[in-house]
N, C-alpha and C positions, 0 to 999 in steps of 0.2 A: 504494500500500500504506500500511496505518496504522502509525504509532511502534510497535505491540505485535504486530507478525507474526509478532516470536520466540518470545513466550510458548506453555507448553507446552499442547499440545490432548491433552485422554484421551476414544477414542473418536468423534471430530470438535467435540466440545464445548469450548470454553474451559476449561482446569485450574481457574477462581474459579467457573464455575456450578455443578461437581460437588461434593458436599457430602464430607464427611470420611466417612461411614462410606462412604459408594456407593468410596471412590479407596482406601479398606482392604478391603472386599471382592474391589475389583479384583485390588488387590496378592495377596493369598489365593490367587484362583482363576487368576491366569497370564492376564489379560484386555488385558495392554498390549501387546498383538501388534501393535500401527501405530505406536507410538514405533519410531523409528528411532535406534539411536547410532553418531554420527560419528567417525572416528578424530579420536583428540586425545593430548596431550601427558599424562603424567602424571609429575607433580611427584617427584623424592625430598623428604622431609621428616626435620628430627630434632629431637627435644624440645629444647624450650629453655622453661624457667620467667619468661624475662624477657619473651616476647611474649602478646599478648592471648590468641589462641588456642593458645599452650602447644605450639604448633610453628612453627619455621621451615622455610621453603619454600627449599629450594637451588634454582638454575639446572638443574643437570643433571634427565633424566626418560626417561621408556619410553615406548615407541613402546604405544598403547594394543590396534594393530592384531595385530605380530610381536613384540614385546617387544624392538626393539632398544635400545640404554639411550645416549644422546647427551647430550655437556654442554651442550648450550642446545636452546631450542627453534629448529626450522626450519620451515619452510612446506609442504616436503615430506619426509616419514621418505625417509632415504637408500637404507635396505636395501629396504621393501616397495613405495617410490614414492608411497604415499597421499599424499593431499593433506590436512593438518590443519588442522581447523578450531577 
């Protein structure tokens, strides 16, 4: 496999061949039915004016699958079993 396996495909095509209006069209018409989204962690944040992007990222987060809320991340959400990636 090549270093860029992860990069995202829309429609079997590499996301850098698809031009800007054709991947806003998409978005429009509900055309990304083959993207798949993995369970994942999701961050709590809270503003803070002294970081670059104007938020800090705490530790604790939500389970993206059942919304369990756990102070760190784990490899697998406790409650639903997922495996996060």
């Amino acid at each position: 496999m090549s270093w860029n396996k992860h990069k995202r495909k829309i429609n079997g095509k590499p996301a850098d061949s698809v031009d800007e209006t054709t991947e806003n069209a998409e978005l429009e018409t509900g055309e990304y039915d083959d993207i798949e989204v993995l369970p994942h962690w999701i961050h709590d944040t809270v503003e803070d004016e002294s970081y670059v992007t104007g938020y800090k990222v705490l530790p604790s987060c939500v389970c993206s699958e059942c919304g369990y809320h756990s102070n760190s991340e784990k490899t697998v959400c406790p409650k639903c079993g997922e495996r996060m990636y």
